[in-house]
C-alpha atoms as an extended CHARMM CRD file, in Angstrom:
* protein
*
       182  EXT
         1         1  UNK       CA              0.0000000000        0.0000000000        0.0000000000  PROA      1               0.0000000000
         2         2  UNK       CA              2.9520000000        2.1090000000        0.5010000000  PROA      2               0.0000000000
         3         3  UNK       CA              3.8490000000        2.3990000000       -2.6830000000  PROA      3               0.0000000000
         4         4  UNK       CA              0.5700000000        3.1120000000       -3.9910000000  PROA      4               0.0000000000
         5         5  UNK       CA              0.5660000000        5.9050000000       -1.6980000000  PROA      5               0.0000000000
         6         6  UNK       CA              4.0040000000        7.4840000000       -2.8680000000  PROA      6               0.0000000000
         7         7  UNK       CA              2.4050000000        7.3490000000       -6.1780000000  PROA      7               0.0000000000
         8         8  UNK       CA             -0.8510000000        9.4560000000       -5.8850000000  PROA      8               0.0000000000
         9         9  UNK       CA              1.5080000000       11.3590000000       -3.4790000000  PROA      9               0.0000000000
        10        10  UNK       CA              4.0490000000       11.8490000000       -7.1490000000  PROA      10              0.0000000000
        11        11  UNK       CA              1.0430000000       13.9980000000       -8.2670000000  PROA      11              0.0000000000
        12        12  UNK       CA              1.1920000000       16.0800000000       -5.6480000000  PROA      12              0.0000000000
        13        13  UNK       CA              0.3960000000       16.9910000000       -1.8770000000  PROA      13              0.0000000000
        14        14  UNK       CA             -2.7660000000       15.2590000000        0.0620000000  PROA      14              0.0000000000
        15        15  UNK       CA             -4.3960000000       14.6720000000        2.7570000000  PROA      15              0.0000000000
        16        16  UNK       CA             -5.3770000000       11.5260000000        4.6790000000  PROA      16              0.0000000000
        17        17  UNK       CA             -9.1500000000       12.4220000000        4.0050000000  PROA      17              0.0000000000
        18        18  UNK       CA             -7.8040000000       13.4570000000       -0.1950000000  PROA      18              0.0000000000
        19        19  UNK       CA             -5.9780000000       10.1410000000       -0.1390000000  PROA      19              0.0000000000
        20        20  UNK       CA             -8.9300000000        7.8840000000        1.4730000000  PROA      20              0.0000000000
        21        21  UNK       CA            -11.3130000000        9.4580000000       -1.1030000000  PROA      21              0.0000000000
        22        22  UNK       CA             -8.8850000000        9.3000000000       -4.1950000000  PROA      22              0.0000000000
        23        23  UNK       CA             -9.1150000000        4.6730000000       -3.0850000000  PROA      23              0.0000000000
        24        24  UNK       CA            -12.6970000000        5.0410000000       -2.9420000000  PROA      24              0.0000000000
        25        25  UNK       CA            -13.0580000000        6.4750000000       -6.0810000000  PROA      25              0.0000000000
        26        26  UNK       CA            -10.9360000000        4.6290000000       -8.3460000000  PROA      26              0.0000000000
        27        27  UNK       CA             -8.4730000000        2.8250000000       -6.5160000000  PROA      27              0.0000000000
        28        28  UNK       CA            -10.3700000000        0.5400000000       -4.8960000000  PROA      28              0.0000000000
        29        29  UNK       CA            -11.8110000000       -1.0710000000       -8.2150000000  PROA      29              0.0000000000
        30        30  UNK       CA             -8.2520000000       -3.1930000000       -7.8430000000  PROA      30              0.0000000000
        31        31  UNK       CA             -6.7170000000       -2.5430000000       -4.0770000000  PROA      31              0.0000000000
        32        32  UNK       CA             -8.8330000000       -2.1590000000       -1.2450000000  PROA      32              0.0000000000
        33        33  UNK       CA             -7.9680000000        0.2080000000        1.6050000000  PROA      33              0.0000000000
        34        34  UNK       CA             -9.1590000000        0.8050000000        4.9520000000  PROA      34              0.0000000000
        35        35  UNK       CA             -9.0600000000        4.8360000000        6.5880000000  PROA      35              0.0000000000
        36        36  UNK       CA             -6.6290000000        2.9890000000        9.3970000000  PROA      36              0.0000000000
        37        37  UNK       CA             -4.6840000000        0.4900000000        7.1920000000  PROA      37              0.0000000000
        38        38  UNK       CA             -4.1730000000        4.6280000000        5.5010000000  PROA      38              0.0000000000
        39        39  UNK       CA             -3.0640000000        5.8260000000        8.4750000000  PROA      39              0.0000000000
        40        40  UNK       CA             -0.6840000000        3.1490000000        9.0810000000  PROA      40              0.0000000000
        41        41  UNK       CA              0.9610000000        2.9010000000        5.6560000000  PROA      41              0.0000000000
        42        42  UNK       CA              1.9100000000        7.1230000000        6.2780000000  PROA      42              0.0000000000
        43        43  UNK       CA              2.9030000000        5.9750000000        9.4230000000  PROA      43              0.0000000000
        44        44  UNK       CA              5.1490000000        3.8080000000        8.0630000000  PROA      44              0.0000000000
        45        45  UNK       CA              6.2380000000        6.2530000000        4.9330000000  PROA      45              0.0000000000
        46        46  UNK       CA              7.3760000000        8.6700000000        7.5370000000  PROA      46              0.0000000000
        47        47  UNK       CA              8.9710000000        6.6800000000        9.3100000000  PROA      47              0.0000000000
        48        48  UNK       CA             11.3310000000        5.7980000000        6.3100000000  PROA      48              0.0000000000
        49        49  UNK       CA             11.5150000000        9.2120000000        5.5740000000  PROA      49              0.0000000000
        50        50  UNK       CA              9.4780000000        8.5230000000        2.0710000000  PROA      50              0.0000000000
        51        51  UNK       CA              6.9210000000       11.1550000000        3.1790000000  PROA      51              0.0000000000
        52        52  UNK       CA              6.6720000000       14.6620000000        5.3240000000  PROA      52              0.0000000000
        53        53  UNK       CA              3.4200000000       16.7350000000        6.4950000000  PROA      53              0.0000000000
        54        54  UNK       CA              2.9290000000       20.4230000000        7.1900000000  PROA      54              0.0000000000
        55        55  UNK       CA              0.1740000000       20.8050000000        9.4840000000  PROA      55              0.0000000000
        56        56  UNK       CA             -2.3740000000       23.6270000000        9.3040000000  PROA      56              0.0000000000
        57        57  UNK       CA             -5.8990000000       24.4760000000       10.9840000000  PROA      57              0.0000000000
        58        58  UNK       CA             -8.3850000000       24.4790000000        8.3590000000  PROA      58              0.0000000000
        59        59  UNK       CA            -11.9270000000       24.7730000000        9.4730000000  PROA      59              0.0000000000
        60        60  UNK       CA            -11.3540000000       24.9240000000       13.3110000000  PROA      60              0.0000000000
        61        61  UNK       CA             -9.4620000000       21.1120000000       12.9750000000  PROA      61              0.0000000000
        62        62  UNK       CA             -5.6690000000       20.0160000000       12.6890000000  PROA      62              0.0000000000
        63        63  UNK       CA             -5.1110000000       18.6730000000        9.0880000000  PROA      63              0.0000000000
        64        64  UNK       CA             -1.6390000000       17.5630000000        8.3790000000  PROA      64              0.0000000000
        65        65  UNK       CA             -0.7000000000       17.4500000000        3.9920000000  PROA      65              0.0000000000
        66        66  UNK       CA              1.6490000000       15.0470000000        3.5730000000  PROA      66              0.0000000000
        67        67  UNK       CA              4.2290000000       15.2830000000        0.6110000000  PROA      67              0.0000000000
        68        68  UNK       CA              6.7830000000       13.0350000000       -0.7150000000  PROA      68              0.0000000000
        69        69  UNK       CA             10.2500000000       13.3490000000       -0.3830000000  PROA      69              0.0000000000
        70        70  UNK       CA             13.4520000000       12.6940000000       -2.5380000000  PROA      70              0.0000000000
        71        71  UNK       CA             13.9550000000        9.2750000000       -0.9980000000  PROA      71              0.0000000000
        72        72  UNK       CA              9.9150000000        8.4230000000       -1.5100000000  PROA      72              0.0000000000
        73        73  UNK       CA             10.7170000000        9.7060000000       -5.1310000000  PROA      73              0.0000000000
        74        74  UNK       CA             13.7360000000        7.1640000000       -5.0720000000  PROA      74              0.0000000000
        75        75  UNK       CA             12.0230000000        4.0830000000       -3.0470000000  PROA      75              0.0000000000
        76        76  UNK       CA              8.4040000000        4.3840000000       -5.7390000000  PROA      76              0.0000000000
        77        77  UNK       CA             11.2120000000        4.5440000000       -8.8770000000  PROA      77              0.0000000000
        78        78  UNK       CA             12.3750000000        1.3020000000       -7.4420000000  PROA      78              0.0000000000
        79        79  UNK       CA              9.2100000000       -0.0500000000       -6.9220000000  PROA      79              0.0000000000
        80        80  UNK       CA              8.4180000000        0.8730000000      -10.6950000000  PROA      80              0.0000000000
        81        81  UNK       CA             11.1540000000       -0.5330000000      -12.1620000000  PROA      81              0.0000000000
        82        82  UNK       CA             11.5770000000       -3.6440000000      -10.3140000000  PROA      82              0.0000000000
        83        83  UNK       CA             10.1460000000       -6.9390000000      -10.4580000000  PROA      83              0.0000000000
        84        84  UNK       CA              6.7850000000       -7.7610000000       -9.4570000000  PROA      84              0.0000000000
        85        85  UNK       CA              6.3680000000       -9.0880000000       -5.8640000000  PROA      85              0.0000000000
        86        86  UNK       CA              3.2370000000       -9.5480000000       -3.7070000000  PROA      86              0.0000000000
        87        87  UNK       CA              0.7430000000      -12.7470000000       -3.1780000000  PROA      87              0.0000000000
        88        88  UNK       CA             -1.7080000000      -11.1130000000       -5.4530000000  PROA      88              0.0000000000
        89        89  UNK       CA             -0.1850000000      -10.7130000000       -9.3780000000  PROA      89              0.0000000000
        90        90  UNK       CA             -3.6640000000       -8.6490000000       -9.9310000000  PROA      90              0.0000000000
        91        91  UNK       CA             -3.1190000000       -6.0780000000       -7.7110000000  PROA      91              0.0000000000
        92        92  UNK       CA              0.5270000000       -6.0270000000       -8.3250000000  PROA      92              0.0000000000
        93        93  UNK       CA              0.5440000000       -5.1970000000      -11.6260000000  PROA      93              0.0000000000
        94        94  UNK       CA             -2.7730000000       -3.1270000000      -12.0900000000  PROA      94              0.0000000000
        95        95  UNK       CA             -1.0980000000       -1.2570000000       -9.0820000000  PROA      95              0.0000000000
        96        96  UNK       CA              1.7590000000       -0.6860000000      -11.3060000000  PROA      96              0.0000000000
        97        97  UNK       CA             -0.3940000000       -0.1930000000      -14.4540000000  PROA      97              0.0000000000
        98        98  UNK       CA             -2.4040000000        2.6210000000      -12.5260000000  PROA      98              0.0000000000
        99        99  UNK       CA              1.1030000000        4.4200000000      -12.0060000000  PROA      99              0.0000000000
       100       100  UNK       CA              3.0720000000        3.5150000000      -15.3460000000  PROA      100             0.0000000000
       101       101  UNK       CA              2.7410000000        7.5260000000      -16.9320000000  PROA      101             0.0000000000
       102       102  UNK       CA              4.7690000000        8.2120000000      -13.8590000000  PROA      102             0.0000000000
       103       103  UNK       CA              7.5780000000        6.3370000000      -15.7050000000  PROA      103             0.0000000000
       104       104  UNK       CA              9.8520000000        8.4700000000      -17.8220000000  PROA      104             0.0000000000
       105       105  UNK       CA             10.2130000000        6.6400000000      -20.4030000000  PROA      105             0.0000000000
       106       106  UNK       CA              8.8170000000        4.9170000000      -23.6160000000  PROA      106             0.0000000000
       107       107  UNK       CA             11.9700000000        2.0670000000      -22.9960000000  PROA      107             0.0000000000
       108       108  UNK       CA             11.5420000000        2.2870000000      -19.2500000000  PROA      108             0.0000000000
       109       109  UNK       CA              7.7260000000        1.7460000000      -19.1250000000  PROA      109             0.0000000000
       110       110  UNK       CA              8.0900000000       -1.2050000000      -21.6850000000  PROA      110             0.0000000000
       111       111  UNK       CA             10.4750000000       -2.8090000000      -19.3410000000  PROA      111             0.0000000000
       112       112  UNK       CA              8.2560000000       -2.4900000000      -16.8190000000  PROA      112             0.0000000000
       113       113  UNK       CA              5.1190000000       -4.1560000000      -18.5050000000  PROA      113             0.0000000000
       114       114  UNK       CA              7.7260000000       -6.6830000000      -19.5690000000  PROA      114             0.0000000000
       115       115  UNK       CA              8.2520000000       -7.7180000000      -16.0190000000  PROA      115             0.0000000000
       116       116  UNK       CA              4.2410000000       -7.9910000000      -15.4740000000  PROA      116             0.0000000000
       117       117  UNK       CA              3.5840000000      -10.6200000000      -18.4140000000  PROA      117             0.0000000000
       118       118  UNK       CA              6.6430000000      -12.4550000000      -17.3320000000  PROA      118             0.0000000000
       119       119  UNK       CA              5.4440000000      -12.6200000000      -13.9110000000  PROA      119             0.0000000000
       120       120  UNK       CA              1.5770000000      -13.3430000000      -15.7310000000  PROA      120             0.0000000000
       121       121  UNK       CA              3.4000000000      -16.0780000000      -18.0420000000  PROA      121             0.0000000000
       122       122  UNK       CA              4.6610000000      -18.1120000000      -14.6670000000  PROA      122             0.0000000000
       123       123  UNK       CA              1.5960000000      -17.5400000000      -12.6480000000  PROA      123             0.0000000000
       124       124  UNK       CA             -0.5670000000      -19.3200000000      -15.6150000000  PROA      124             0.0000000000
       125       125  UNK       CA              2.6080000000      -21.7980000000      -16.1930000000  PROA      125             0.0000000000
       126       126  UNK       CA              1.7400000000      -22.7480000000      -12.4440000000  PROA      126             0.0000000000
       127       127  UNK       CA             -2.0550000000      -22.7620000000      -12.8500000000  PROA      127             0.0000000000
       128       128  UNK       CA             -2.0190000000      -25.1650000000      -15.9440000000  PROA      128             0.0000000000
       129       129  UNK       CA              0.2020000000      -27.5650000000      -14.3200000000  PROA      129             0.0000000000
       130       130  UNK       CA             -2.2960000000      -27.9300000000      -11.4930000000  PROA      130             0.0000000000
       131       131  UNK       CA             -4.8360000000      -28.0390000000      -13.7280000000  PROA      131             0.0000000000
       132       132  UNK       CA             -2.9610000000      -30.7820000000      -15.2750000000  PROA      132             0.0000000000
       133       133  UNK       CA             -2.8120000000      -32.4400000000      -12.3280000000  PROA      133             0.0000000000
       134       134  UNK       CA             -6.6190000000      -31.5580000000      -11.5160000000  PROA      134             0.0000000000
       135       135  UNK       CA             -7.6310000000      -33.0710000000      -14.8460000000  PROA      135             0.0000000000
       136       136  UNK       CA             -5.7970000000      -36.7810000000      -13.8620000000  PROA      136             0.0000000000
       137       137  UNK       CA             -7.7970000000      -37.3870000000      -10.7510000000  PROA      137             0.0000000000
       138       138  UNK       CA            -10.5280000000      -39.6500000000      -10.6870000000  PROA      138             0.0000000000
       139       139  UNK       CA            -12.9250000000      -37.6440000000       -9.0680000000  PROA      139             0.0000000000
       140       140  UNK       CA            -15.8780000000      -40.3070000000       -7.1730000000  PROA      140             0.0000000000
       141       141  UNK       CA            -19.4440000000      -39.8870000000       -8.6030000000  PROA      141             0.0000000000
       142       142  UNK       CA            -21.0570000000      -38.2680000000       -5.0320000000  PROA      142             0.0000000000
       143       143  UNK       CA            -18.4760000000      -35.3480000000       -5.7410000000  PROA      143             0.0000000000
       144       144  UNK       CA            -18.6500000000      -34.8690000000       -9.6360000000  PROA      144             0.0000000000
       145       145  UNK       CA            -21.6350000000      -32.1660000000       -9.0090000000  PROA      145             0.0000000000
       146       146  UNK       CA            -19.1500000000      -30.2060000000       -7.0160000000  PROA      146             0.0000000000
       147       147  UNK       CA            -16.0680000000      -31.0480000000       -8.8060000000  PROA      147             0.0000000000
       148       148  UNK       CA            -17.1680000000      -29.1230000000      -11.8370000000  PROA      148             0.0000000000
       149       149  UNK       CA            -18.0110000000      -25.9740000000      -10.3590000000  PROA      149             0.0000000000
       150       150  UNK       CA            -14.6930000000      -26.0510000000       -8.5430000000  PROA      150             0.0000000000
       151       151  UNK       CA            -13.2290000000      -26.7690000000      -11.9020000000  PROA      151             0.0000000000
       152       152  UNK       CA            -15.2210000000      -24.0060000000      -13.6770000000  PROA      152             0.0000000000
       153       153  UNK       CA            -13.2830000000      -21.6430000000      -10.8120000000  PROA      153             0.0000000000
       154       154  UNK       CA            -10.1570000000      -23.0670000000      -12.2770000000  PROA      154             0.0000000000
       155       155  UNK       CA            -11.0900000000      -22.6510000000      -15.7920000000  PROA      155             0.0000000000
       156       156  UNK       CA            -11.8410000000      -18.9080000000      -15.1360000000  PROA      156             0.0000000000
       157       157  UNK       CA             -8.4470000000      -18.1640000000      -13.3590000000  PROA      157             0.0000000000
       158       158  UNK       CA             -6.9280000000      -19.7110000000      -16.6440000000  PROA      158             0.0000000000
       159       159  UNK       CA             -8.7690000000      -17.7290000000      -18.8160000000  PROA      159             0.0000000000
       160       160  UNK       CA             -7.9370000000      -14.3490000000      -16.9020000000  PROA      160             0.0000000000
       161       161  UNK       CA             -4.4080000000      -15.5740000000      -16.9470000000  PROA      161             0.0000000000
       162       162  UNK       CA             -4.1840000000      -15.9330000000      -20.6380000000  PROA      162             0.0000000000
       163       163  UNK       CA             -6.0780000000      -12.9110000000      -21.1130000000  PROA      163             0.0000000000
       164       164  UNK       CA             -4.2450000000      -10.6710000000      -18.9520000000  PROA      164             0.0000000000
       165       165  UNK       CA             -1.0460000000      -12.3250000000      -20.6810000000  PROA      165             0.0000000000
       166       166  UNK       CA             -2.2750000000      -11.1470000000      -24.3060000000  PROA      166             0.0000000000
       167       167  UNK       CA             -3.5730000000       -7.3300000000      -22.8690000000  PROA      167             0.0000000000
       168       168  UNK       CA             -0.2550000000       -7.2710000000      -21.1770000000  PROA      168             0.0000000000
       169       169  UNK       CA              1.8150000000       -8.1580000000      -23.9060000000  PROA      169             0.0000000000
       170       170  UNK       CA             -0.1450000000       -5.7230000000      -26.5020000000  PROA      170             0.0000000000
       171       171  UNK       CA              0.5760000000       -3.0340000000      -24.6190000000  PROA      171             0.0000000000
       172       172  UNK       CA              4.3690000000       -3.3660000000      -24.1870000000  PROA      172             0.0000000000
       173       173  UNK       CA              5.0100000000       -3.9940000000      -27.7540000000  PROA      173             0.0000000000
       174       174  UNK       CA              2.2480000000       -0.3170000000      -28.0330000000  PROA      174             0.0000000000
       175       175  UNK       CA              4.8720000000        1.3140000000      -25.6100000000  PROA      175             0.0000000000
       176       176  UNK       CA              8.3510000000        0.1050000000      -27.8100000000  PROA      176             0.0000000000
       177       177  UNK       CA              6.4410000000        0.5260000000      -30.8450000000  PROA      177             0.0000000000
       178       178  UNK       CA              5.6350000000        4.6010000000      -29.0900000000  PROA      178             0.0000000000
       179       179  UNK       CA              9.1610000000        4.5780000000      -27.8120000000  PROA      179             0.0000000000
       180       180  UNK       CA             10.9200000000        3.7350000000      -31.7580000000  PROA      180             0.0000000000
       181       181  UNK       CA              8.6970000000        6.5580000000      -33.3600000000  PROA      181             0.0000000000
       182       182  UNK       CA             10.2980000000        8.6930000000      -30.6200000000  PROA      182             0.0000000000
């Protein structure tokens, strides 16, 4: 969430309450946050020196706009640019997706879709060989009914695999075929 926040913080100064709002609207369609889980991921940012506040009185209450600093620049560039990591290869890359025109870079921005259908290409690598291994059971007649729904789950996660895959790799070759044109 961290880096998520560095990024909407890339387009400028925000509030908790800005932040919150800017999940709910738009965000939140591919990583869910929480007001506290917020609160704790600026927690953390400051703590790391990613992010800073100025604190004002606006309305009769405290409100503290946080901004990001050199080394929140540095630590979200990183982020960017390196591999994709997490439990959940959705978030992880639509997170990075959301973020990519932050990217300087026709070559840069390739690279970094790149890294998402690689990390796409294993995750469905992994999900067909279960499959695979799925498809050799012999599955007793009481649990058939069952079987095949839990099956049809498996055949969906396949499909948004290989779909995500092709979107993925259409828009890399879009960004190096941007990038030659210069």
């Amino acid at each position: 969430m961290g880096n998520v926040i560095l990024g909407l913080l890339m387009l400028g100064p925000q509030t908790l309450y800005s932040l919150n709002k800017q999940f709910e609207q738009g965000i939140s369609l591919f990583y869910r946050a929480s007001y506290g889980s917020l609160q704790s991921a600026l927690k953390s940012l400051l703590a790391k020196g990613r992010v800073t506040f100025v604190e004002g009185i606006e309305g009769g209450r405290n409100k503290k706009t946080y901004s990001i600093t050199d080394a929140g620049r540095d630590a979200f560039d990183a982020w960017m640019r390196g591999p994709v990591t997490g439990g959940d290869l959705e978030v992880a890359a639509l997170s990075k997706l959301f973020f990519l025109g932050l990217v300087d870079d026709h070559a840069a921005r390739a690279d970094v879709l790149d890294d998402i259908v690689a990390a796409t290409r294993r995750e469905l690598e992994a999900i067909e060989g279960f499959s695979a291994e799925i498809d050799a059971f012999d599955v007793p007649g009481e649990y058939r009914r069952v079987f095949r729904y839990r099956r049809a789950t498996l055949d969906y996660g396949l499909m948004a695999h290989r779909t995500g895959l092709e979107w993925f790799a259409a828009l890399a070759e879009e960004e190096r075929r941007r990038g030659s044109r210069g």
